[in-house]
C-alpha beads as a LAMMPS data file, in Angstrom:
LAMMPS data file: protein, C-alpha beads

92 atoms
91 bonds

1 atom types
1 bond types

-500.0 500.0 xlo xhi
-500.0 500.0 ylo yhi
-500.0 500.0 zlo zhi

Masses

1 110.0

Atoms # bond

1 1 1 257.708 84.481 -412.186
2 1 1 257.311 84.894 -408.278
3 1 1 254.329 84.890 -406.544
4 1 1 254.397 88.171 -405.264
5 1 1 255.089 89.410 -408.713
6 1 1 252.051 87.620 -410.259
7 1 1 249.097 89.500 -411.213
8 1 1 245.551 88.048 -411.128
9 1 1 242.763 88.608 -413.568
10 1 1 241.135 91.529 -410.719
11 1 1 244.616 93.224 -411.685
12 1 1 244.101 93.288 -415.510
13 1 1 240.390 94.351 -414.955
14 1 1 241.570 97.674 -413.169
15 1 1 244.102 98.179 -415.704
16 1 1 241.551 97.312 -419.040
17 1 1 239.265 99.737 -417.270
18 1 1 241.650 102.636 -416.564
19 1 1 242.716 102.261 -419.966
20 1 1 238.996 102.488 -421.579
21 1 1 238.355 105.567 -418.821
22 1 1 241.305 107.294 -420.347
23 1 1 240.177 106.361 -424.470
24 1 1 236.910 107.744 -423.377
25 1 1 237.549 110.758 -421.567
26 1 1 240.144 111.809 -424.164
27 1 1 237.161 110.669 -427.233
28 1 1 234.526 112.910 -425.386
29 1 1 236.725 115.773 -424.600
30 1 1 237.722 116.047 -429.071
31 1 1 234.168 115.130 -429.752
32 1 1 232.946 118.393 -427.121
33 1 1 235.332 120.754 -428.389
34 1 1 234.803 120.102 -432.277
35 1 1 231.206 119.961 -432.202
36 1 1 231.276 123.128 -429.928
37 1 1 233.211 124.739 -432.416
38 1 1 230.578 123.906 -435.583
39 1 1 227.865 124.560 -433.592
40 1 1 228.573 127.974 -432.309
41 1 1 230.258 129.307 -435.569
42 1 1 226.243 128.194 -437.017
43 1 1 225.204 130.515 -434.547
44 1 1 227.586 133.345 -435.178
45 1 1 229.683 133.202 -432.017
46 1 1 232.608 131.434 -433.156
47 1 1 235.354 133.666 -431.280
48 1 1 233.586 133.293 -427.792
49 1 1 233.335 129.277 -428.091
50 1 1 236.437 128.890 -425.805
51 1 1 234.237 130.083 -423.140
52 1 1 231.693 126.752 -423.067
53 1 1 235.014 124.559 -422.569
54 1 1 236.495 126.449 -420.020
55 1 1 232.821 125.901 -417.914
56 1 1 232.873 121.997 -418.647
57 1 1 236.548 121.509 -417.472
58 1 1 235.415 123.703 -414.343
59 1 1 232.632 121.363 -414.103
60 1 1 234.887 118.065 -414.243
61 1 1 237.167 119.779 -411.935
62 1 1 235.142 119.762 -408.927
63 1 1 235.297 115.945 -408.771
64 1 1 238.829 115.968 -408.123
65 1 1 238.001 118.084 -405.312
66 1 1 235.084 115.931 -403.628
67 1 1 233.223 118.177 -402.947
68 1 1 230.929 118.173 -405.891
69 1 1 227.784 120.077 -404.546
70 1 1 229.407 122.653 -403.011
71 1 1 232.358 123.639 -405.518
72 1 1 229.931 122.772 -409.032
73 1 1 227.036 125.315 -407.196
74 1 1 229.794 127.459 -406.501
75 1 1 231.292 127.270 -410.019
76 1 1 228.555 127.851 -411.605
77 1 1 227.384 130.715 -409.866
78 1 1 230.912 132.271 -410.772
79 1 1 230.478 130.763 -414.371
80 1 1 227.169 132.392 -414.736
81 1 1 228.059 135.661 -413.502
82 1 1 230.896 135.433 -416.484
83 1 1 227.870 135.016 -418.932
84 1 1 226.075 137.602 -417.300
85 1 1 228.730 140.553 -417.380
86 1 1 231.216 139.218 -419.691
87 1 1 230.394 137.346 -422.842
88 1 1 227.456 138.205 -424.577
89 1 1 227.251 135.942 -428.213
90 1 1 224.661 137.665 -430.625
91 1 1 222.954 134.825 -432.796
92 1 1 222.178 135.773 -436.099

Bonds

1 1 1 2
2 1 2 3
3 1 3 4
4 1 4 5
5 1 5 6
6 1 6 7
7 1 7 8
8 1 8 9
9 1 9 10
10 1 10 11
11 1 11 12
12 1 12 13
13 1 13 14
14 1 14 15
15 1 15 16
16 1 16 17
17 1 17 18
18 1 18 19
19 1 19 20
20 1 20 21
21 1 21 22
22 1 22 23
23 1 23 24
24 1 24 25
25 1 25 26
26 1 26 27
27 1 27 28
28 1 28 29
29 1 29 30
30 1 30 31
31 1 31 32
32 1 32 33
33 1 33 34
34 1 34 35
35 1 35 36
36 1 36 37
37 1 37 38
38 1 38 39
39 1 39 40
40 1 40 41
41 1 41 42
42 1 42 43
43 1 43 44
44 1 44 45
45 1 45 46
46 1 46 47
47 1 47 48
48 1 48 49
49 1 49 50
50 1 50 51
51 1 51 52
52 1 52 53
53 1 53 54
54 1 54 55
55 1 55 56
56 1 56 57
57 1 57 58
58 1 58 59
59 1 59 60
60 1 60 61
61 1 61 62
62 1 62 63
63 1 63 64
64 1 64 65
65 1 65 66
66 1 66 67
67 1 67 68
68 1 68 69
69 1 69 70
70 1 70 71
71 1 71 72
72 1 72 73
73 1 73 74
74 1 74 75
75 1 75 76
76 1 76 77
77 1 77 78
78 1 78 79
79 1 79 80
80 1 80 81
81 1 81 82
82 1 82 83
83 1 83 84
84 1 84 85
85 1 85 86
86 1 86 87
87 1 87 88
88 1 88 89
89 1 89 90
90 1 90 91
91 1 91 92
Protein backbone atom coordinates (compact mmCIF):
# COMPACT_ATOMS: atom_id res chain seq x y z
CA UNK A 1 0.00 0.00 0.00
CA UNK A 2 1.41 3.65 -0.50
CA UNK A 3 2.16 5.89 2.02
CA UNK A 4 -0.17 8.42 1.27
CA UNK A 5 -2.84 5.81 1.17
CA UNK A 6 -2.00 4.44 4.67
CA UNK A 7 -4.15 5.18 7.50
CA UNK A 8 -2.88 5.49 11.10
CA UNK A 9 -4.54 4.31 14.25
CA UNK A 10 -5.86 8.46 14.85
CA UNK A 11 -7.75 7.51 11.47
CA UNK A 12 -9.57 4.36 12.78
CA UNK A 13 -10.32 6.23 16.12
CA UNK A 14 -12.43 8.94 14.17
CA UNK A 15 -14.00 6.35 12.20
CA UNK A 16 -14.80 3.72 15.49
CA UNK A 17 -16.18 6.88 17.02
CA UNK A 18 -18.40 8.17 14.19
CA UNK A 19 -19.60 4.81 13.93
CA UNK A 20 -20.60 4.43 17.85
CA UNK A 21 -22.09 8.33 17.49
CA UNK A 22 -24.28 7.04 14.74
CA UNK A 23 -25.35 3.35 16.83
CA UNK A 24 -26.13 5.71 19.58
CA UNK A 25 -27.97 8.44 18.20
CA UNK A 26 -30.05 6.02 16.10
CA UNK A 27 -30.49 3.60 19.79
CA UNK A 28 -31.68 6.83 21.67
CA UNK A 29 -33.83 8.23 19.01
CA UNK A 30 -36.11 4.24 18.96
CA UNK A 31 -35.66 4.13 22.66
CA UNK A 32 -37.37 8.14 22.87
CA UNK A 33 -40.02 7.49 20.53
CA UNK A 34 -41.22 3.98 21.95
CA UNK A 35 -41.12 4.87 25.44
CA UNK A 36 -42.89 8.21 24.49
CA UNK A 37 -45.43 6.29 22.94
CA UNK A 38 -46.18 3.84 26.27
CA UNK A 39 -45.90 6.52 28.39
CA UNK A 40 -48.33 8.95 27.00
CA UNK A 41 -50.99 6.31 25.89
CA UNK A 42 -50.72 5.56 30.23
CA UNK A 43 -51.67 8.97 30.42
CA UNK A 44 -54.44 9.08 27.89
CA UNK A 45 -52.83 11.23 25.20
CA UNK A 46 -51.73 8.75 22.83
CA UNK A 47 -52.82 10.67 19.49
CA UNK A 48 -50.92 13.95 20.51
CA UNK A 49 -47.49 11.99 21.32
CA UNK A 50 -46.05 13.03 17.88
CA UNK A 51 -45.93 16.40 19.30
CA UNK A 52 -42.97 15.62 22.17
CA UNK A 53 -40.74 14.27 19.12
CA UNK A 54 -41.23 16.94 16.90
CA UNK A 55 -39.84 19.42 20.09
CA UNK A 56 -36.70 17.06 20.69
CA UNK A 57 -35.67 16.95 16.94
CA UNK A 58 -36.21 20.90 17.09
CA UNK A 59 -34.07 20.76 20.03
CA UNK A 60 -31.16 18.63 18.30
CA UNK A 61 -31.59 20.82 15.38
CA UNK A 62 -30.23 23.91 16.70
CA UNK A 63 -26.77 22.32 17.00
CA UNK A 64 -26.43 22.02 13.44
CA UNK A 65 -27.04 25.58 13.38
CA UNK A 66 -24.40 26.81 16.12
CA UNK A 67 -26.12 28.85 17.49
CA UNK A 68 -27.50 26.87 20.34
CA UNK A 69 -28.63 29.65 22.86
CA UNK A 70 -30.19 31.70 20.64
CA UNK A 71 -32.17 29.24 18.18
CA UNK A 72 -33.04 26.43 21.39
CA UNK A 73 -34.51 29.85 23.49
CA UNK A 74 -36.05 30.71 20.39
CA UNK A 75 -37.47 27.22 19.71
CA UNK A 76 -38.75 26.78 22.63
CA UNK A 77 -40.52 29.83 23.03
CA UNK A 78 -42.27 28.86 19.61
CA UNK A 79 -42.58 25.20 20.99
CA UNK A 80 -44.25 26.42 24.06
CA UNK A 81 -46.57 28.70 22.53
CA UNK A 82 -47.69 25.32 20.44
CA UNK A 83 -48.49 23.77 23.94
CA UNK A 84 -50.07 26.76 25.01
CA UNK A 85 -52.69 27.34 22.08
CA UNK A 86 -52.52 24.14 20.33
CA UNK A 87 -52.31 20.80 22.04
CA UNK A 88 -53.91 20.40 25.14
CA UNK A 89 -53.57 16.32 26.40
CA UNK A 90 -56.24 15.64 29.21
CA UNK A 91 -54.74 12.93 31.68
CA UNK A 92 -57.10 10.69 33.02
Amino acid sequence: MPLSQQRGLKFWLIMAALSVSGLLTAMESTVVSTALAHITAELGGREKYIWELRNQVMAAFTDVLKRTWQVGIALAGVGVLLVLFEVQVELR
